[in-house]
C-alpha positions in Angstrom: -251.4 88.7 -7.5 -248.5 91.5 -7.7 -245.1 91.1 -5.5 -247.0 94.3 -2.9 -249.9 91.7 -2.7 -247.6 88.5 -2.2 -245.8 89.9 0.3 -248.5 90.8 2.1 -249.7 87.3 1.8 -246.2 85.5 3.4 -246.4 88.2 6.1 -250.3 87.2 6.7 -250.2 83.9 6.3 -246.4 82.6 7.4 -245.0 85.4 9.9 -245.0 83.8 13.2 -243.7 85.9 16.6 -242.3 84.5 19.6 -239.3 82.2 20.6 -237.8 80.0 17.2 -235.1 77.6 16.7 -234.0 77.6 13.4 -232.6 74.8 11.5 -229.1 76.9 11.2 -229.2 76.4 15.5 -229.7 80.3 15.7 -232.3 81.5 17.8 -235.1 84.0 16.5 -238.2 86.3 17.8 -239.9 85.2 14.3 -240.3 82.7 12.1 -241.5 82.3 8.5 -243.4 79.0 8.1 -242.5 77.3 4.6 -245.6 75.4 5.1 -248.3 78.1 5.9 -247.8 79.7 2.0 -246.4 76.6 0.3 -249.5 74.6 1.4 -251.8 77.7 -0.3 -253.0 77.5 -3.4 -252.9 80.9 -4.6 -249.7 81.3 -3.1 -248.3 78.5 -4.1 -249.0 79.6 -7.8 -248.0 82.8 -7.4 -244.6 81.5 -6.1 -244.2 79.2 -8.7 -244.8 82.0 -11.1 -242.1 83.5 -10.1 -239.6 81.0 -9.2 -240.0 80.0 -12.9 -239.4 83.0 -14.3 -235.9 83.6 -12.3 -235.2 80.4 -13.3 -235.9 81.8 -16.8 -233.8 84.9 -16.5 -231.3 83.6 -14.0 -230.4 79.8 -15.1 -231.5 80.0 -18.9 -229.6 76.7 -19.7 -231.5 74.8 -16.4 -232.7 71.1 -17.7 -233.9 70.8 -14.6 -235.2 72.1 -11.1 -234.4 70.9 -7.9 -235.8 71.1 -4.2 -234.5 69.9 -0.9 -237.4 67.6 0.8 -239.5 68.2 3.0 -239.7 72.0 2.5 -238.9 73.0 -0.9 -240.6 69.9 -2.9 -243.9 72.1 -3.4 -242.1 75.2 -4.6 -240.1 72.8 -7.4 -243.9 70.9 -8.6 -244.8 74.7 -8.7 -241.9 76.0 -10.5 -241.9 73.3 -12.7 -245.7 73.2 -13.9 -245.3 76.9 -14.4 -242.1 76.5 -16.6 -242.2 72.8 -18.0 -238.8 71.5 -16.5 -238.8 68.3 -14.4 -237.8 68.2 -11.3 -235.7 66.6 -9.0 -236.0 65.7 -5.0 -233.1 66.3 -2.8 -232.8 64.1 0.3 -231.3 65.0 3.1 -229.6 61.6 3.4 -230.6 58.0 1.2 -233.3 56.8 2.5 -231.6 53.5 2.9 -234.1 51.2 1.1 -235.6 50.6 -2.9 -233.2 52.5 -4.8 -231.7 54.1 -1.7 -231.1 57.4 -3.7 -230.5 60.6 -2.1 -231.9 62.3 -5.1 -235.1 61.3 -6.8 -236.3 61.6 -10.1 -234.8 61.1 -13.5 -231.5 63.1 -14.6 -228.5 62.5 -16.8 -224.8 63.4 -15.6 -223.6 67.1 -16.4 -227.3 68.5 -16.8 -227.5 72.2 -15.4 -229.9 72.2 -12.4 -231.6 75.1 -10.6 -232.1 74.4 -6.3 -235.1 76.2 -5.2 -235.4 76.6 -1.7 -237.8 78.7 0.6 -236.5 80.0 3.3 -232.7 80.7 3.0 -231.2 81.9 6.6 -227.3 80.7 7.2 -227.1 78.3 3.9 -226.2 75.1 5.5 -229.6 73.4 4.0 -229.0 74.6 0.4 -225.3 73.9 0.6 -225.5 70.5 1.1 -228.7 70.0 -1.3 -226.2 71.6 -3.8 -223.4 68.9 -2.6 -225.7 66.4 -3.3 -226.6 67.5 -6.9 -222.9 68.1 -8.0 -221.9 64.4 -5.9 -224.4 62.9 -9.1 -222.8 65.1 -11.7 -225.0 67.8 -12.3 -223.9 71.1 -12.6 -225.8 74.0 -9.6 -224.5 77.6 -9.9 -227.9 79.0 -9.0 -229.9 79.0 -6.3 -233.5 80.7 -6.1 -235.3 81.3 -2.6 -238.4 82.4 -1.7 -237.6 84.3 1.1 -233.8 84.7 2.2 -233.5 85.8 5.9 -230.6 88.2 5.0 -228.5 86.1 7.8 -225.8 84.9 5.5 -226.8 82.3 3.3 -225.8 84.6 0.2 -222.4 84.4 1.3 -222.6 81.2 2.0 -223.8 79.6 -1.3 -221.3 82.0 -2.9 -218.6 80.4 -1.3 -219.5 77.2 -3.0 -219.7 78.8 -6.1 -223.7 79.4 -6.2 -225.5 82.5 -6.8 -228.1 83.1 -4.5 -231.2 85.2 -6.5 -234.7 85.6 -4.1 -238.2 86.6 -4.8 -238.2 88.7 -1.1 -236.3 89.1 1.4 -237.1 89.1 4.9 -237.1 93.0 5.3 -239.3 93.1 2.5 -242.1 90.7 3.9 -241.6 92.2 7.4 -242.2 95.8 6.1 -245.1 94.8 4.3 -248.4 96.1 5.3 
């Protein structure tokens, strides 16, 4: 599947119009649902294609990949089938039993890690999936998206020191026909 053909997919399969509240609180006439392409096969393949290859290009020196739960943990099983690097899961909080982590999976302290994430709007998700990972030690500087909303989070992660790279943005998967 080429990017034209993926994009066309997300827009097919994900683009949602009508009345939204996004996780960032901001209110929106559309919506891109995570779960509508990451649940796909063959877009979950071609996804995690990609995200390895940025990973390649962008975070050469990764040791590991890691997604924020619920949303992202496909995208990093993709990413890292495709491109043989564990992965890590990012909680939002510990879950307050077992080992109460708040990130799962096996690591050792000063390991670069790459977040991926899926849809990117504000930053506030990534942000604090990237304060987790650097709370245990590891080292984040990059961030790679599926789609970023083009609503800040670019800005955002690069306040924190993390460069934001995306397979689409949302103009691009809007303007797709």
């Amino acid at each position: 599947m080429n990017d034209v053909e993926l994009r066309h997919a997300l827009k097919e399969h994900a683009y949602l119009e009508g009345d939204f509240v996004l996780r960032s609180g901001r209110r929106s006439r559309y919506y891109l649902d995570k779960y509508r392409f990451e649940t796909r096969p063959d877009l979950l393949r071609a996804i995690g294609e990609r995200l390895a290859a940025q990973i390649r290009e962008h975070e050469p020196e990764a040791a590991r990949i890691a997604g924020p739960e619920l949303g992202a943990v496909a995208l990093a099983a993709a990413a890292s089938l495709e491109s043989g690097l564990p992965f890590l899961i990012v909680r939002k909080e510990p879950k307050g039993y077992g080992t109460d982590n708040r990130l799962e999976g096996a690591y050792e302290p000063g390991e670069r890690i790459c977040l991926v994430e899926d849809v990117v709007t504000s930053g506030g998700a990534a942000v604090s999936a990237v304060q987790a990972l650097r709370d245990a030690g590891l080292v984040c500087s990059t961030a790679v998206c599926v789609v970023d909303r083009e609503e800040g989070g670019v800005d955002e992660l690069a306040r924190h020191a993390v460069r934001l790279r995306r397979l689409f943005t949302a103009s691009d998967v809007l303007s797709s026909t």
